[in-house]
N, C-alpha and C positions, 0 to 999 in steps of 0.2 A: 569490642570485637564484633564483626561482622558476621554473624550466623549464615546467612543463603543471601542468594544476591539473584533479582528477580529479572530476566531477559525477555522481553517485548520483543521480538526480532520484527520489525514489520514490512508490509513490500511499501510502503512510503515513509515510515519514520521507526525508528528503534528506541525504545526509553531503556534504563536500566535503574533498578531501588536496589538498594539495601536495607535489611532488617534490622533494629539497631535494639532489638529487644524489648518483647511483650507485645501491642499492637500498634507497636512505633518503625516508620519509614523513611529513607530519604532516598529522594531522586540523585541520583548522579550526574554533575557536571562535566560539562565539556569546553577544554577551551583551545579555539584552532587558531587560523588565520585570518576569520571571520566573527572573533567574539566567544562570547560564552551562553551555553546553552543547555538546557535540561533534554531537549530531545535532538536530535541526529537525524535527518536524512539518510533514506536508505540509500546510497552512491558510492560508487570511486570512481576515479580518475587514477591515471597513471601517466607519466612523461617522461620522455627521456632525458637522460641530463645531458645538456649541449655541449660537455667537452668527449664521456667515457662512454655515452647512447646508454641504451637499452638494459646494460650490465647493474647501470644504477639508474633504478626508474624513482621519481618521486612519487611517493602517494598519499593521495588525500582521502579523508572520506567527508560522508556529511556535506554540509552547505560551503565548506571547505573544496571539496573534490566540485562542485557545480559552478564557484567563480575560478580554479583553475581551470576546468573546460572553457567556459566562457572567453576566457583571455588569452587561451591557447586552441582555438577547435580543433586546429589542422592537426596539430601537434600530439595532441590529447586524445587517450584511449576511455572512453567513459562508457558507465555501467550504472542503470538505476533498477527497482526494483526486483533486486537479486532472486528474491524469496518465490517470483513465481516461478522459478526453473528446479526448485528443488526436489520436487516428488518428480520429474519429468523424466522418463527412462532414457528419454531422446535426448536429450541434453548432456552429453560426457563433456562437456567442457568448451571454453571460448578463447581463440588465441590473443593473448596482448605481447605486442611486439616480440611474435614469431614463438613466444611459448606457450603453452597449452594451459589452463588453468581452468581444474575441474569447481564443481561446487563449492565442495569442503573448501577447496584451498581460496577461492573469491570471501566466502565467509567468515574464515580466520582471519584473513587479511584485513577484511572489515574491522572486527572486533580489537584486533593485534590495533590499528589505526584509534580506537577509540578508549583500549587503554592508555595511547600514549598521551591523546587528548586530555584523559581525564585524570594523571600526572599521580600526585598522591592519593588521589582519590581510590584509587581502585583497589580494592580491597587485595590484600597479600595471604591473608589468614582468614577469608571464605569457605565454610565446610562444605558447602553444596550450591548449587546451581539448578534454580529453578527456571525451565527456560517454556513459554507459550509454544501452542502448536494450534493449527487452527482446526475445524471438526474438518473443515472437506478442503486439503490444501488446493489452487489454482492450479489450470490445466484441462485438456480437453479426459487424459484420461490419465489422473493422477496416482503414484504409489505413494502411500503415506507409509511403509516400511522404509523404500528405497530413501525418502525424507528424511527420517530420521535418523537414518543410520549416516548419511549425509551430516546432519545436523551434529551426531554424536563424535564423529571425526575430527569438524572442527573446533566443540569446546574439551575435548582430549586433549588437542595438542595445546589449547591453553593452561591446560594442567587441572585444570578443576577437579577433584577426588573424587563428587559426587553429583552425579546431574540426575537430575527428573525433566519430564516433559507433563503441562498438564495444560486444557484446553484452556485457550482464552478466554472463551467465555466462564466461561466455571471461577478464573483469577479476577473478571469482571465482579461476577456474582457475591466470590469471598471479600472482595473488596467492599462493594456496597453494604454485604450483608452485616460489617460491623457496624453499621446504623441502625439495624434494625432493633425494634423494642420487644418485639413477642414473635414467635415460629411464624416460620412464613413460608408458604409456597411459590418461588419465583422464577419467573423465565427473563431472560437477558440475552438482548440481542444487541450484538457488538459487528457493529462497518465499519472494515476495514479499508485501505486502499484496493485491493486485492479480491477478499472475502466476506462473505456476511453469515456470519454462525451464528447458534444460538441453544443455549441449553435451558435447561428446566431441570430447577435442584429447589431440591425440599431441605429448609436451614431449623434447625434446634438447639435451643442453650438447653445444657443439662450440667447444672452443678460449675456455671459460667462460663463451661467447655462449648465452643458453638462448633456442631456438629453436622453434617449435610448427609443428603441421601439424595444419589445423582437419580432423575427420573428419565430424561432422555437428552440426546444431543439431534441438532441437524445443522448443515449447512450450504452452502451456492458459493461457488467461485464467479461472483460479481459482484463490485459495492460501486466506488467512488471513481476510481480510475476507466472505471465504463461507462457512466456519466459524461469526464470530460470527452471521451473518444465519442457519443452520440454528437455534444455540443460541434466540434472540430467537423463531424461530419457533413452537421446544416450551415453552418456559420461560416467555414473557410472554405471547404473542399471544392464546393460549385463557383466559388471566386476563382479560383485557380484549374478549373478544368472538368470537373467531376462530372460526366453526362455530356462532356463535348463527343466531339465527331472529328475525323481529320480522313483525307481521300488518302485513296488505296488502290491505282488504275480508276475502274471505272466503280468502285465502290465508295458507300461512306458507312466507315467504322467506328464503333467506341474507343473513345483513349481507355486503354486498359485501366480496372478500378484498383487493379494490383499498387500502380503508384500512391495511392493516395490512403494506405493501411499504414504509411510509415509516420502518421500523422497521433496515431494513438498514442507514439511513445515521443515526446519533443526532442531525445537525442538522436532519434533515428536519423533527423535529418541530415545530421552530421555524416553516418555513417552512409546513407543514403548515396550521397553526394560522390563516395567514391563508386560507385557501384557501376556496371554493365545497363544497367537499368537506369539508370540517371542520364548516361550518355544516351540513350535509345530515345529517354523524354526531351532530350534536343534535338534527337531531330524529326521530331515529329513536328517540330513547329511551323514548320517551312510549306505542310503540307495538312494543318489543322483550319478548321473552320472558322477557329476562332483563337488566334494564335497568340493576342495578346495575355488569355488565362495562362496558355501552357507557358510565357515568358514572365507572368508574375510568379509562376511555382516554383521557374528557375533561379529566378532574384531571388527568393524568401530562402533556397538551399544553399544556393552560393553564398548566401550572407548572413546564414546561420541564425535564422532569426527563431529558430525553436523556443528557447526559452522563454523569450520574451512574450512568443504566444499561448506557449505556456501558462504565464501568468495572467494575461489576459484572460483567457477562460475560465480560469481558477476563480479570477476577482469576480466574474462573470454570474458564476456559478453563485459562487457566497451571497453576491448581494441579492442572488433573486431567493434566496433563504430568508430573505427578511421585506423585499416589497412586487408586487405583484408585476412590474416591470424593471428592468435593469439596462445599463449601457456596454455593449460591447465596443470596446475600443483599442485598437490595434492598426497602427497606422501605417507601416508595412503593406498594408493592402489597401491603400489609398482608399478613394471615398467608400468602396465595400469593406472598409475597414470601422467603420463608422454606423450600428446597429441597435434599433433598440429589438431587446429579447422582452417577451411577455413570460410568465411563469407557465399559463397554458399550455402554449410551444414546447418550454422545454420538457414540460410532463408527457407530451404525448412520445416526443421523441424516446423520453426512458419507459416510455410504457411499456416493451418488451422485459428490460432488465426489472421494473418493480413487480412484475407480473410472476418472476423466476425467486424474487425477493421472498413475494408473498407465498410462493410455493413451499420453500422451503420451512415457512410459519406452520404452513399449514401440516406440513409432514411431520413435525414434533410433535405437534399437536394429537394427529390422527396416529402415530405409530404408539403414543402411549396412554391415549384415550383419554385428553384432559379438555374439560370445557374450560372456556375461558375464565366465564366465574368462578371457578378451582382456583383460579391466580390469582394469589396477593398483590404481588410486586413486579410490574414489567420495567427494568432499568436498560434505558438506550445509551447505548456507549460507543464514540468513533467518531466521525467527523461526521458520516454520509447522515447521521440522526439528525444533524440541523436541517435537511432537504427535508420541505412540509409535505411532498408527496409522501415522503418514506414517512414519516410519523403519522398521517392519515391512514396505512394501513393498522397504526396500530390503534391509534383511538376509533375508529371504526367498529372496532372488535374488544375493545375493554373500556374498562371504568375510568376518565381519563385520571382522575384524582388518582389511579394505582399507579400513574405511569411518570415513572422519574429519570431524571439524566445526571449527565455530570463525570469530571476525570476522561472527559476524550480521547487524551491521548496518553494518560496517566496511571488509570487505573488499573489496565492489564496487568502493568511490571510490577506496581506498588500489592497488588491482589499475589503474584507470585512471590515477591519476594514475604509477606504476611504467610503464606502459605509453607514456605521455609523454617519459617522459624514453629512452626507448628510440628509438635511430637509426632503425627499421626501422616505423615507429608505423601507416605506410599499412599494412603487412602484416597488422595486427590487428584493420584496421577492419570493422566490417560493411557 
């Protein structure tokens, strides 16, 4: 029997564990129309069905719902990183084919999709639901009530008896901490897609019981996904327009830099394409300086080339984690499709967001008066920890031998769901 079953909701990927008794876990599989897999894409798609429309939509989530877009764009209603709309007061909801669909109900949907995926697997007899929440959710000016009251609606209506919410990093932290050999004072900072939180908890065995005493939290709604939107900003954007000019009578004016924010998220473009705004950038062409960028940005929406640069960036991105130059290559944009990136470049370009990174270090730090030497154990958890800029802020500032990784994308759920099976589970909650 499954004791608590531990939910990573993430704005890029969703893991879920199960507790299978004592300090034993297992990830839950997933299997679509895409294969089998431990973590999920945070996505849906939705389509009509070509005889009945709309009455019967099909939906996918996961890496599932991304090659349905793919092979249907026109067709296809798609939605990625759910989770930064959810503390957002502004956000009642988004229509897909004509019906309104709030949070809660995007979110069940999800989850409703990933039970189905993961077939027997899903626990039936589950007593509780331990589910992440991050210290400062995404957004200019977020409610973490309206969040989770959000959040609470839709694992209701999956039936769950019992839910907690506890932060992520803290599920990072109890995760790692069963490694630990002797008490330890630790701070854990976990990059997300989305966010970059971090706490500071103090861990104790007493009588083999491991025991914590939270010392502070902080976090910044910036990690990874602002990263690729700097890259997109130097690498594509001035390809295709950004800083042109096109006449106006007797004026010469900027192409609006409005078109080129729909570049952050790669399904935008899709969505882009029907837009008032879309038509407006053709016909600017006629009457740009430089007509041929505003005619490759139209190629690249017309022919939905988002994902693909997408990935481009992404590969981009990873390989300058490991050498000091990297290839950008993206053939879509002919020979400005064809780039070498230096790691310099792209640190300067994130120097705003590590600078906001580093801020938030520093605020746990200063609101609970701990010097770094205080700290045992700094464990970096998330994808954004492999970028050597982001881990230069932390060996800068501690002992590097105290600073360990590991469970990227794993340890959040696996830390929740451990956290489940533990008698003491209100003591953890946030």
């Amino acid at each position: 029997m499954a004791r608590a079953l531990g939910l990573d909701f993430g704005t890029t990927n969703t893991v879920m564990a199960l507790s299978t008794g004592g300090s034993d876990t297992q990830s839950m599989t997933f299997t679509s129309s895409v294969g089998i897999t431990d973590t999920m894409r945070t996505a849906l798609s939705f389509m009509k069905d070509p005889v009945v429309g709309a009455q019967a939509l099909k939906v996918e989530a996961g890496q599932a719902a991304i090659r349905q877009f793919i092979d249907n764009p026109g067709d296809c209603r798609f939605l990625q990183s759910i989770k930064t709309f959810a503390a957002s007061a502004l956000f009642q909801g988004t229509l897909i084919f004509a019906r309104r669909h709030a949070f809660d109900d995007l979110m069940e949907i999800f989850l409703r999709r990933l039970k189905t995926y993961a077939g027997d697997e899903w626990p039936g007899d589950v007593s509780r639901v331990i589910a992440g929440r991050p210290v400062q959710f995404a957004g200019a000016s977020p409610d973490p009530a309206l969040a989770l009251e959000r959040y609470n609606a839709a694992l209701t209506r999956l039936g769950f008896p019992e839910i907690h919410y506890v932060y992520e990093p803290v599920a990072a932290a109890y995760y790692f901490a069963q490694t630990l050999k002797s008490d330890a004072t630790v701070l854990v900072a976990d990059f997300g897609g989305g966010t970059t939180d971090y706490s500071l908890i103090r861990f104790e065995r007493k009588a083999g019981q491991l025991s914590a005493t939270p010392i502070g939290h902080s976090g910044v709604g910036i990690a990874g996904d602002h990263f690729d939107s700097r890259m997109i900003s130097h690498l594509v954007a001035p390809e295709i327009g950004k800083g042109t000019y096109f006449k106006s009578f007797d004026k010469l004016l900027e192409v609006p830099s409005g078109y080129y924010a729909n570049f952050a998220r790669w399904n935008q473009l899709s969505i882009f394409k029907t837009t008032r705004e879309f038509t407006d950038l053709k016909s600017l062409v006629r009457s740009a300086i430089e007509p041929e960028k505003l005619e490759l940005f139209i190629d690249l929406v017309e022919h939905d080339e988002g994902y693909p640069l997408y990935q481009a960036i992404s590969a981009t991105k990873m390989a300058l984690s490991g050498a000091d130059e990297a290839e950008f290559h993206f053939p879509p944009l002919g020979s400005a499709g064809h780039k070498t990136v230096r790691r310099t470049d792209f640190e300067e370009w994130i120097a705003p967001d590590l600078a906001r990174i580093e801020g938030a270090l520093d605020e746990v730090l200063e609101k609970t008066n701990t010097a770094p030497d205080a700290i045992d154990k700094v464990f970096l958890t998330g994808g954004t920890s492999f970028v050597p800029a982001v881990r230069r802020i932390f060996t800068r500032r501690f002992d590097e031998t105290k600073i360990e990784s590991g469970g990227e994308l794993l340890s959040i759920a696996h830390g929740l769901a451990l956290i489940g099976e533990s008698d003491d589970v209100g003591e953890w909650a946030a």
